[in-house]
MDAnalysis code that builds the backbone (N, CA, C; Angstrom):
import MDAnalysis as mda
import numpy as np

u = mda.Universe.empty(396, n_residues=132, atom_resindex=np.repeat(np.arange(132), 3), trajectory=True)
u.add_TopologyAttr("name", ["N", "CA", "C"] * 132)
u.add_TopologyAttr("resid", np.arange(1, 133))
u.add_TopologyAttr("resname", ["UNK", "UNK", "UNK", "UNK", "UNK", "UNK", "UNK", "UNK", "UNK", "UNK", "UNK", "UNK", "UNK", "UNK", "UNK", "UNK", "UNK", "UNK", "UNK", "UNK", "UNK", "UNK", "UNK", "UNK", "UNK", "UNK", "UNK", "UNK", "UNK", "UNK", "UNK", "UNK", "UNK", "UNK", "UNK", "UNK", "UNK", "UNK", "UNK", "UNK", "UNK", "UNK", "UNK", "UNK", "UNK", "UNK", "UNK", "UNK", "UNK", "UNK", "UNK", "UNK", "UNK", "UNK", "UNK", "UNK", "UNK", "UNK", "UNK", "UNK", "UNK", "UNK", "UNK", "UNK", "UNK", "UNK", "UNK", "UNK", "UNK", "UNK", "UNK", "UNK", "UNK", "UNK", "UNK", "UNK", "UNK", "UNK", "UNK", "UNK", "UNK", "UNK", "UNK", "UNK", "UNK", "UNK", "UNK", "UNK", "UNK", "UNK", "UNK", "UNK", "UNK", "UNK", "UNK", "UNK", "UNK", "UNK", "UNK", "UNK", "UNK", "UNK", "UNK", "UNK", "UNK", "UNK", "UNK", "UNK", "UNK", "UNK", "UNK", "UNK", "UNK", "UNK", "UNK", "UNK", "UNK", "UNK", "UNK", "UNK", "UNK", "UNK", "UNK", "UNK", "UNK", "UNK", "UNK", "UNK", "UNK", "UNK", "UNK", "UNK"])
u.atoms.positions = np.array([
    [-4.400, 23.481, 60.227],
    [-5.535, 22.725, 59.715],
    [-5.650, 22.984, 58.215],
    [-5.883, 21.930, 57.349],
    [-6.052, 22.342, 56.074],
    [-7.317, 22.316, 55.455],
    [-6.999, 23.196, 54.941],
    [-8.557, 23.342, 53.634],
    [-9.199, 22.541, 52.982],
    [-10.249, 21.894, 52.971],
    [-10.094, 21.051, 52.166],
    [-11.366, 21.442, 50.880],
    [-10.622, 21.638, 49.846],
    [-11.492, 22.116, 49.347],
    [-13.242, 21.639, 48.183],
    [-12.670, 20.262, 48.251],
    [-14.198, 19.587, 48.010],
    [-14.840, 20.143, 49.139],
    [-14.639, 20.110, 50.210],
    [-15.763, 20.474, 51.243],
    [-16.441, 21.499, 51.247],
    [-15.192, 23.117, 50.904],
    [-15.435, 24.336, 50.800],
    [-16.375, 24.306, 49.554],
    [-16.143, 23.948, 48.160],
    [-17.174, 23.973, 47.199],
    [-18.042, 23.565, 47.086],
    [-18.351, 22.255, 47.683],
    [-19.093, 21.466, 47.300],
    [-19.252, 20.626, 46.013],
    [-20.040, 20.605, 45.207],
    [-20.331, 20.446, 43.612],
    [-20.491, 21.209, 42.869],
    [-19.902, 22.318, 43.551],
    [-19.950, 23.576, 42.340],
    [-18.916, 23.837, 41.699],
    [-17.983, 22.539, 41.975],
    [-16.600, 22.887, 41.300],
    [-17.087, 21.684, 39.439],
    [-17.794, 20.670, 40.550],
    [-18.154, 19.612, 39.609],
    [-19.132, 20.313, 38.373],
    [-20.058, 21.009, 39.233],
    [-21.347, 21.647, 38.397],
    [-20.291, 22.494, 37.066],
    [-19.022, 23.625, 37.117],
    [-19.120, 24.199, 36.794],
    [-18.018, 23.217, 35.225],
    [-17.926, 22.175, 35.541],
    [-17.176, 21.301, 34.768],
    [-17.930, 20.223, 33.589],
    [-18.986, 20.490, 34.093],
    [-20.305, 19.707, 33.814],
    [-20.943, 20.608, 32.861],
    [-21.321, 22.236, 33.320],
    [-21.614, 23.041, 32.493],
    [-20.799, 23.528, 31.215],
    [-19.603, 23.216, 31.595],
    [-18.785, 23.290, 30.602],
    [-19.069, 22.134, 29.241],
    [-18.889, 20.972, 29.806],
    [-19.304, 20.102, 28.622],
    [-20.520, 20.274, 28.046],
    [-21.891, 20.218, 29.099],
    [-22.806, 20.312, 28.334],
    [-22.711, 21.825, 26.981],
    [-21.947, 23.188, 27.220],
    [-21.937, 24.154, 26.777],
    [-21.462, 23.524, 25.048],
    [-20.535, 22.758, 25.364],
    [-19.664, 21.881, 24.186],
    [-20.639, 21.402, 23.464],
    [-21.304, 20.560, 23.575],
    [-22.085, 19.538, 23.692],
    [-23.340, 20.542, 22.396],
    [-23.917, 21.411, 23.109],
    [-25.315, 22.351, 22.355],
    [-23.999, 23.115, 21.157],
    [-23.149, 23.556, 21.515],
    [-22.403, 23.757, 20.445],
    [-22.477, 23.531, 19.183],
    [-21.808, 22.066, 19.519],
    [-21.663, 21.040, 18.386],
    [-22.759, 21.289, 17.475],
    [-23.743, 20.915, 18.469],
    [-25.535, 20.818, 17.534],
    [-25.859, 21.735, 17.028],
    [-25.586, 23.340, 17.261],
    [-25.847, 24.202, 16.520],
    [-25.106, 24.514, 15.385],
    [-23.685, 23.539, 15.437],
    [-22.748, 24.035, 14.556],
    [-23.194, 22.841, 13.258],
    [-23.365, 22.045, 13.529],
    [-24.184, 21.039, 12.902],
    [-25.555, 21.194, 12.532],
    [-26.320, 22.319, 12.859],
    [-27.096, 22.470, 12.007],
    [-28.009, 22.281, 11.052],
    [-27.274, 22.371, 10.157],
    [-27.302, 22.378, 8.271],
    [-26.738, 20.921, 7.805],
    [-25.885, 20.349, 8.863],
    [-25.404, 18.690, 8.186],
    [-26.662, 18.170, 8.142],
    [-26.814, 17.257, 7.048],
    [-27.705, 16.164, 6.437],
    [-27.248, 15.193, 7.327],
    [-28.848, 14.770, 8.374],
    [-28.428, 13.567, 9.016],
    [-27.986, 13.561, 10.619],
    [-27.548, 14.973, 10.662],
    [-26.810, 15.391, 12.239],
    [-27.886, 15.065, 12.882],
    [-27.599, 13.867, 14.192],
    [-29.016, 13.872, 15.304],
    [-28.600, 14.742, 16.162],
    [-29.220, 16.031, 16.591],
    [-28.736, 16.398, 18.390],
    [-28.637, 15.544, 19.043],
    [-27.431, 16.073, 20.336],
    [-27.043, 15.469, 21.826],
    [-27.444, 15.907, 22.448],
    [-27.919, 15.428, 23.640],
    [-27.825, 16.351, 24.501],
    [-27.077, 15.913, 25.879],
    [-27.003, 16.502, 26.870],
    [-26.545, 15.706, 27.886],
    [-27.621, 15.804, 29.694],
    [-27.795, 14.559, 30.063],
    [-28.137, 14.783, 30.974],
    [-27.588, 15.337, 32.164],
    [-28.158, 16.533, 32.940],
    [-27.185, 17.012, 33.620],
    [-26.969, 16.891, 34.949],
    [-28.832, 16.320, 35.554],
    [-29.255, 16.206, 36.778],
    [-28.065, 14.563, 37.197],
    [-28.987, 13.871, 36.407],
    [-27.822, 12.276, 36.467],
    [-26.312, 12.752, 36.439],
    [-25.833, 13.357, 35.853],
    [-24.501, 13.364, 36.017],
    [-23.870, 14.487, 36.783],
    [-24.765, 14.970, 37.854],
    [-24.285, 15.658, 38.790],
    [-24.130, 14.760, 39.806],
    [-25.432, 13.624, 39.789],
    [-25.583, 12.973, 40.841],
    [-24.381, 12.112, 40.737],
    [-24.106, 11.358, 39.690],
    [-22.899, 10.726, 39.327],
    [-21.835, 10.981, 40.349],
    [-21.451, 12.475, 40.066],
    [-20.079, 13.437, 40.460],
    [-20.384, 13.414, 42.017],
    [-21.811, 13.777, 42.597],
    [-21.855, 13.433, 43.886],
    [-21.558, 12.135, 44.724],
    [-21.724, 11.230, 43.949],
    [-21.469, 10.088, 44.177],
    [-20.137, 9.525, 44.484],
    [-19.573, 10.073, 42.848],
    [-18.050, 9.664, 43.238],
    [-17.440, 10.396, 44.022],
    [-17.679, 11.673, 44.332],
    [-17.129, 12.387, 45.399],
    [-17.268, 12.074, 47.082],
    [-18.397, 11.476, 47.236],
    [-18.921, 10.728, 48.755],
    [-17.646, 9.864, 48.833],
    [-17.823, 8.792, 47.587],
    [-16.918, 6.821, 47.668],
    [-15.672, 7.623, 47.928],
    [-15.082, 8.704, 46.960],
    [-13.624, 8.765, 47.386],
    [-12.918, 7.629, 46.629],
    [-13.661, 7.213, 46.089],
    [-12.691, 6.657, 45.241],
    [-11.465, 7.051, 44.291],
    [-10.281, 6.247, 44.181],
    [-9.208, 6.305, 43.585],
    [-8.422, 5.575, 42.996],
    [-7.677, 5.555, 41.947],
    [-7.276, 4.732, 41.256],
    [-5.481, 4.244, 41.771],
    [-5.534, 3.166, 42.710],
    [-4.277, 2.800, 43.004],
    [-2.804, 2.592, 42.315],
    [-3.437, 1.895, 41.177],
    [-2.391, 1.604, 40.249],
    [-2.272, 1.854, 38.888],
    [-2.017, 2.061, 38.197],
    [-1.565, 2.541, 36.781],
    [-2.659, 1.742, 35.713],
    [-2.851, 0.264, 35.900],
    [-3.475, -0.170, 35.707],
    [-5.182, -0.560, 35.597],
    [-5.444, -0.406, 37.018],
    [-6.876, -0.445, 37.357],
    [-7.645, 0.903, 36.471],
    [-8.582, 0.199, 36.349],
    [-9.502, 0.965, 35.666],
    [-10.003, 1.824, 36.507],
    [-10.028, 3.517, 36.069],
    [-10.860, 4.606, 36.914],
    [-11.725, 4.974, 36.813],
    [-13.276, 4.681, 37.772],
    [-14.560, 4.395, 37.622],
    [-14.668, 5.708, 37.091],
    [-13.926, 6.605, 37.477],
    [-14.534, 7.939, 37.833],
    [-14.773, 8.556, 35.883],
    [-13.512, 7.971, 35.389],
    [-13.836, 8.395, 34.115],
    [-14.549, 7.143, 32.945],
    [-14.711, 6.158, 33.433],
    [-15.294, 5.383, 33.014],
    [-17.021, 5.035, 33.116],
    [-17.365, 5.562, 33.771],
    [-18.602, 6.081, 33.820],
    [-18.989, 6.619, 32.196],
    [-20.437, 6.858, 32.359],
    [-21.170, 7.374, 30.434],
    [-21.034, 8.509, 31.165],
    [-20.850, 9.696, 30.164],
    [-20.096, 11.032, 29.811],
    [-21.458, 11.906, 29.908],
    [-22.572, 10.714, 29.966],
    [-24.164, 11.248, 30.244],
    [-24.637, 11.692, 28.774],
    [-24.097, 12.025, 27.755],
    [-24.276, 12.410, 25.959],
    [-24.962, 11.350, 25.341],
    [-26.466, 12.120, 24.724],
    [-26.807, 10.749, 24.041],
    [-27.710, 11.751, 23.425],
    [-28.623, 10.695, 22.394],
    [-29.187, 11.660, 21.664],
    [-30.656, 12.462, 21.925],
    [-30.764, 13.145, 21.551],
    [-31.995, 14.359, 22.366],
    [-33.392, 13.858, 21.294],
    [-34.171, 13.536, 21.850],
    [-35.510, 13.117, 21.364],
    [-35.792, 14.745, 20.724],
    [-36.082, 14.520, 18.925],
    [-36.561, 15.694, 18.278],
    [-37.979, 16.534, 19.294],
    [-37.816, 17.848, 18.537],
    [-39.442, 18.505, 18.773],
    [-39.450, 18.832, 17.381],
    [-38.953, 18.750, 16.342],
    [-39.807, 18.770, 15.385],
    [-39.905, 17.800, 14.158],
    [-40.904, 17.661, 13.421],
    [-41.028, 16.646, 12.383],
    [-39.620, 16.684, 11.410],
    [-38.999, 15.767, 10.921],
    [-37.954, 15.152, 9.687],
    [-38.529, 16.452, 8.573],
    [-37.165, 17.378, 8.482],
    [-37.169, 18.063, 7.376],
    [-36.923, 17.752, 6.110],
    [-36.292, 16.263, 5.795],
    [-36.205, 16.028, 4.893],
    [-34.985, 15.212, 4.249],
    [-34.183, 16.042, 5.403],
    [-32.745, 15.578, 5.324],
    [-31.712, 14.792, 6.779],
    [-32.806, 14.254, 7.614],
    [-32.196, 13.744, 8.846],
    [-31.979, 14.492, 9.700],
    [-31.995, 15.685, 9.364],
    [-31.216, 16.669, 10.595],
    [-32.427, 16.951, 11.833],
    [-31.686, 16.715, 13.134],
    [-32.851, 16.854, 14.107],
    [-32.642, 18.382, 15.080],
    [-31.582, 18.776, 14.477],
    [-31.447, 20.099, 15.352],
    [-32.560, 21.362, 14.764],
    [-33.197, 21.648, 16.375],
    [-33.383, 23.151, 16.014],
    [-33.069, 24.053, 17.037],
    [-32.450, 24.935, 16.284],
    [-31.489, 26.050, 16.003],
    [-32.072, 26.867, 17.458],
    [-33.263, 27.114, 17.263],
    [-33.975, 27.980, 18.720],
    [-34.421, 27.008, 19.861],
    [-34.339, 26.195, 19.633],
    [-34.171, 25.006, 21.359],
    [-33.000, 25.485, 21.661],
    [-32.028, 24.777, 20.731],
    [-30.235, 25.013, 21.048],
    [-30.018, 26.356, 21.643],
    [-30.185, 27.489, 21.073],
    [-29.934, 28.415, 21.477],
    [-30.564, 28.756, 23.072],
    [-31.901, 28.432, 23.044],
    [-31.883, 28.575, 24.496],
    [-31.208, 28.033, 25.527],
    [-31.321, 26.652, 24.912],
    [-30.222, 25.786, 25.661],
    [-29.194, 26.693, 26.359],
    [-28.472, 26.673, 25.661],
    [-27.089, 27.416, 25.502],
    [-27.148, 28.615, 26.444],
    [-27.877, 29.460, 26.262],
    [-28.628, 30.484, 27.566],
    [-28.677, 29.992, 28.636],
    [-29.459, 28.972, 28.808],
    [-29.856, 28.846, 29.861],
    [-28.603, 27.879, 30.704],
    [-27.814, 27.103, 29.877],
    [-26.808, 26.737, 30.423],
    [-25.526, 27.803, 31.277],
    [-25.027, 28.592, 29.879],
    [-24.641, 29.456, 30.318],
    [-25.017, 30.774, 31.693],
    [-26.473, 31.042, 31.821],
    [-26.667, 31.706, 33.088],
    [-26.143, 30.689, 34.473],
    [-26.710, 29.646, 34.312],
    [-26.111, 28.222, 35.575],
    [-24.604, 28.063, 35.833],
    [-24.017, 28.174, 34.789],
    [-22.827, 28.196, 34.540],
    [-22.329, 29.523, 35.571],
    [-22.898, 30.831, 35.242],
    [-22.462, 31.959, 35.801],
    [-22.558, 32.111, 37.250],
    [-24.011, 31.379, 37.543],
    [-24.785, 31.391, 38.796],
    [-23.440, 30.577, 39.839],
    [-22.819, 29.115, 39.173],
    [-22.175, 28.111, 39.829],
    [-20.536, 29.277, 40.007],
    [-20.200, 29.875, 39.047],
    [-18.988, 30.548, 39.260],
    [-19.331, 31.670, 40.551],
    [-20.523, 32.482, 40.553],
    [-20.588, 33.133, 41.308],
    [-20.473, 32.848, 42.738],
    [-21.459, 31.475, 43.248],
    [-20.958, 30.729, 44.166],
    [-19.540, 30.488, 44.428],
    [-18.776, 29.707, 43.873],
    [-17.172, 29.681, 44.184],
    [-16.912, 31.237, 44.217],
    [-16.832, 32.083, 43.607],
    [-16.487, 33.314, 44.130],
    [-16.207, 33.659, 45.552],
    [-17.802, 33.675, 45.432],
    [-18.508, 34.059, 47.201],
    [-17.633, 33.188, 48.034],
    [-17.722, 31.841, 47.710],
    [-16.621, 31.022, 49.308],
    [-15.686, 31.376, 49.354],
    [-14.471, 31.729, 47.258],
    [-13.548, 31.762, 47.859],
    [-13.239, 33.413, 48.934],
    [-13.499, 34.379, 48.720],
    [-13.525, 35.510, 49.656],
    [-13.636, 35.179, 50.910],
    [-14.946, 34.548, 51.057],
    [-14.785, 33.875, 52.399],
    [-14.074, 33.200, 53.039],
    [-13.283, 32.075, 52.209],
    [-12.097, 31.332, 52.792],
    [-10.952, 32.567, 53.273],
    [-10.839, 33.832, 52.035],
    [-9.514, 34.928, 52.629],
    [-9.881, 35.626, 53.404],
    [-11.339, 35.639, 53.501],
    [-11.274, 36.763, 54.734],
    [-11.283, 35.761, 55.977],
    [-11.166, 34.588, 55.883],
    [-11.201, 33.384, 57.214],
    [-9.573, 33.597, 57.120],
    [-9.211, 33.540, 56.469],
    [-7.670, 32.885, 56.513],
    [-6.740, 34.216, 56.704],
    [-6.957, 35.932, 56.529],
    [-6.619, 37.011, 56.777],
    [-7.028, 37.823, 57.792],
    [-8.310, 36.888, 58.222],
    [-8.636, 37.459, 59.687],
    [-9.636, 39.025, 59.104],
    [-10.089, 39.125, 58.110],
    [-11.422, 40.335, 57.661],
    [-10.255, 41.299, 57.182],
    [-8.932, 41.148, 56.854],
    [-8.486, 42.786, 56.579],
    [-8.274, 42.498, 55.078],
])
C-alpha cells in the first residue's frame, strides 16, 4: 500500500511553502525601508491557503505542455498592505516595527507547521518499522 503523502500532511506541506513566501515578501519591505516611494506588500495568507486547499481537493493537473496550469496561475495573493501610518514625506509606507513583528510572527507559524510534519513524519517510521 502506498503512502500517500498529501494525505499524511495535509496543508502543512502547503502552509510551510506559503510561509516561506510570505517570510520573502516582509523581507523585501523591511529591506526597502528607507526607498523613497517603496509601498509595503503584504500577502494574504488565510485566502491562499484556502486556494492550496482547493487545488489540492480538484487534483488538478496539467496534461499537456501547453495548457495553462491553474495551479500557478492563480494571484500569488501579494498586494499592497494598507499603511498604519501617516506619509512621511517621501512615499514610503513601511514601518519597520509592524514588519518586524510580522516576520516573528510568521516565522513562529512557520516553526509550529515544520514541527507538525516532524511529528507525522516519525509516525509514518514508526508505522512503517513496526515501533523499533
Amino acid at each position: 500500500m502506498a503512502i500517500s503523502f498529501e494525505k499524511a500532511f495535509g496543508l502543512h506541506a502547503n502552509s510551510l511553502q506559503l510561509r516561506a513566501q510570505n517570510a520573502e515578501v516582509i523581507a523585501s519591505n523591511i529591506a526597502n525601508a528607507d526607498t523613497p516611494g517603496y509601498k509595503a506588500k503584504g500577502m494574504d495568507f488565510e485566502k491562499m491557503l484556502a486556494q492550496a486547499a482547493t487545488k489540492q481537493q480538484s487534483g488538478m493537473s496539467r496534461t499537456h505542455e501547453k495548457h495553462f496550469d491553474v495551479r500557478t496561475e492563480l494571484n500569488n495573493g501579494v498586494d499592497f498592505r494598507m499603511p498604519n501610518q501617516a506619509d512621511t514625506g517621501d512615499g514610503n509606507t513601511v514601518d519597520v516595527q509592524v514588519e518586524r513583528n510580522l516576520y516573528l510572527e510568521n516565522s513562529m507559524k512557520y516553526q509550529a507547521s515544520l514541527q507538525f510534519i516532524n511529528g507525522k513524519i516519525k509516525g509514518l517510521k514508526k508505522a512503517i518499522t513496526g515501533g523499533k
